[in-house]
C-alpha positions in Angstrom: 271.6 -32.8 177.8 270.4 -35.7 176.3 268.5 -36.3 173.4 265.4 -37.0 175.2 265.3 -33.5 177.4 266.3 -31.6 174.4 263.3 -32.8 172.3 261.1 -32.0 175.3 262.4 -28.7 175.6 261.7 -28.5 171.4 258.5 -30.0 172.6 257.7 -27.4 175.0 259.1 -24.3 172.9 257.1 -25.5 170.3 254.2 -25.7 172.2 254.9 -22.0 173.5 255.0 -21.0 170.0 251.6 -22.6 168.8 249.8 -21.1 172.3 251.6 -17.6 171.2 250.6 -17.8 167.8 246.6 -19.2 168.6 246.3 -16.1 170.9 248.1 -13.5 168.4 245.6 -14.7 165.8 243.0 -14.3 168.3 243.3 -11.2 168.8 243.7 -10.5 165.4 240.0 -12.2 164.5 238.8 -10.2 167.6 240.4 -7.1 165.9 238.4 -7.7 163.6 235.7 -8.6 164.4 235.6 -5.3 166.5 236.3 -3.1 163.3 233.5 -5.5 161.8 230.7 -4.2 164.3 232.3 -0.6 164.3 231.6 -0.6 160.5 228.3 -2.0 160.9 227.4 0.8 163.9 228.7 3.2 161.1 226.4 1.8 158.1 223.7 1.7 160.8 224.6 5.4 161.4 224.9 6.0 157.9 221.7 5.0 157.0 219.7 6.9 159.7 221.1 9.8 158.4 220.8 9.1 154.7 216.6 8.5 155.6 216.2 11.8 157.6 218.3 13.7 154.6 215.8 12.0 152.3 212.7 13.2 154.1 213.9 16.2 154.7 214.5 16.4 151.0 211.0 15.4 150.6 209.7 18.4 152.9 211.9 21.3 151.1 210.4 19.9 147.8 206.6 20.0 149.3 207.6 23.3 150.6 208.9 24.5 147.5 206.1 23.0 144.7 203.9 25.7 145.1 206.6 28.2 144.3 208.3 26.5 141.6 204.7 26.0 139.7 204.4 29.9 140.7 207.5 30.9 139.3 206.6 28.8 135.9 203.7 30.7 135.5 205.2 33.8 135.3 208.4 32.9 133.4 206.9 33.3 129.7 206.1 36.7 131.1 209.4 37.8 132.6 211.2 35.7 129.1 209.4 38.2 126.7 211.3 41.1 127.4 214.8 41.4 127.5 215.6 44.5 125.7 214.6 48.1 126.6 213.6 48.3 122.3 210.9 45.5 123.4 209.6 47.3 126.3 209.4 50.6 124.5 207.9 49.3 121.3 205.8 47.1 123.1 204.0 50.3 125.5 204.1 52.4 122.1 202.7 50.0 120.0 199.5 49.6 122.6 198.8 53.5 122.6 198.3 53.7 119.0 196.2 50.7 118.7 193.9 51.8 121.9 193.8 55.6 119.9 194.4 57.4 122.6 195.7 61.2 122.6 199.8 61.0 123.7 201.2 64.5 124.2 204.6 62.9 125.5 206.4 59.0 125.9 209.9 59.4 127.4 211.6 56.7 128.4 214.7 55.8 130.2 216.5 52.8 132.3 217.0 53.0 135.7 218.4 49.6 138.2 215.9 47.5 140.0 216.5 48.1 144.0 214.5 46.0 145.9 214.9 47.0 149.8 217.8 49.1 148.5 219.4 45.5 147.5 220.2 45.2 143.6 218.1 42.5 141.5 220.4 40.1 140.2 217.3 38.6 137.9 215.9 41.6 136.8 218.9 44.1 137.3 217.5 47.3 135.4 213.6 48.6 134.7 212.3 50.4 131.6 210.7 53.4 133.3 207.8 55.2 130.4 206.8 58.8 131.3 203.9 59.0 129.5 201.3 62.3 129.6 197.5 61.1 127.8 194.8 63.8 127.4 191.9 61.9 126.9 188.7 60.4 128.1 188.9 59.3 132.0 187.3 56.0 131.3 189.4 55.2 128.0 192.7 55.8 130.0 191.5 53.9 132.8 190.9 50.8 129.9 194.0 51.1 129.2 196.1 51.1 131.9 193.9 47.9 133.1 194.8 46.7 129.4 198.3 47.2 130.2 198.0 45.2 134.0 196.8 42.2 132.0 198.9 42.1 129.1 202.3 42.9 130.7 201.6 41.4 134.2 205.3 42.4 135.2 204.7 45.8 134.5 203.7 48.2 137.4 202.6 51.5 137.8 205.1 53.7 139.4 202.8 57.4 139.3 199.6 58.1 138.6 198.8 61.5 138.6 195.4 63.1 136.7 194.4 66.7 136.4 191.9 68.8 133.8 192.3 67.9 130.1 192.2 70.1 127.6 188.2 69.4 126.5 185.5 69.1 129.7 185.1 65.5 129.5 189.4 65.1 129.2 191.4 63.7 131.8 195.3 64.5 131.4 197.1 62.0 132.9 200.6 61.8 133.8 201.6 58.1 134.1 205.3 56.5 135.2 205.3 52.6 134.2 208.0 50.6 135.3 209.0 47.2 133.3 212.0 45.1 134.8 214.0 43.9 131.8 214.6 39.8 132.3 218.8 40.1 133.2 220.7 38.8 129.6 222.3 35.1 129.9 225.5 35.4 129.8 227.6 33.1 127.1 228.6 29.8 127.5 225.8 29.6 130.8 
């Protein structure tokens, strides 16, 4: 071989070489520019989904404003008591101010079952057996008194029979006051 075939043969191998090399970086821009629109479907994707997450946000939080203004309204109430003393002290102390005759306050705790399901927020209520021999219309006051001063409270019995005098009512009564469940520390 002479000098001229071997440098067309360089020539040519050469040539090979640049072709093989332009297409192998071809496909390599092709690569990606594949992965470049697969990314951009993705974001695409992405964003759809981020805008429905966000409305639906938006719904749960028009859903739920009515409730959470509910539920802030009748925190202070719920806050107030935490201890069975408070609860106790609190439906003793409004007997003696309203003067009414109290032949027996027992008291006890008991848990809170709602649908025979334990309440984790208010686990245990105060429960006052209370028996009153007095006027029908002062104890009626009073336990509408109670209703709008301890809003949380409810009445668990009501029962009413012949008081000692002829205008007495003796009235057995059963209030139940769920006690606000105790933070625990470091929450």
């Amino acid at each position: 071989m002479n000098a001229k075939q071997l440098a067309a043969i360089l020539l040519v191998l050469g040539i090979v070489l640049a072709v093989q090399a332009a297409f192998s970086l071809r496909q390599r821009a092709q690569a990606g520019d594949s992965q470049a629109v697969e990314a951009d479907t993705e974001l695409q994707k992405l964003k759809t989904q981020l805008e429905a997450e966000k409305k639906y946000l938006e719904d749960l939080e028009d859903q739920s404003d009515g409730l959470i203004k509910f539920v802030g309204a009748w925190e202070p109430y719920f806050a107030i008591i935490e201890e069975q003393e408070e609860a106790e002290t609190g439906i003793s102390m409004q007997v003696r101010k309203s003067d009414i005759l109290s032949l027996s306050q027992r008291y006890q705790q008991i848990p809170h079952n709602i649908n025979n399901k334990p309440n984790d927020s208010l686990p245990i209520l105060v429960q006052a057996n209370l028996l009153f021999d007095d006027g029908y219309g002062k104890l009626m006051k009073w336990v509408g008194m109670m209703e709008r001063i301890k809003p949380t409270m409810r009445v668990g019995k009501i029962a009413m029979s012949r008081g000692s005098q002829p205008n007495d009512v003796r009235m057995e009564l059963v209030l139940e006051v769920p006690l606000l469940a105790k933070k625990k520390e470091g929450s």
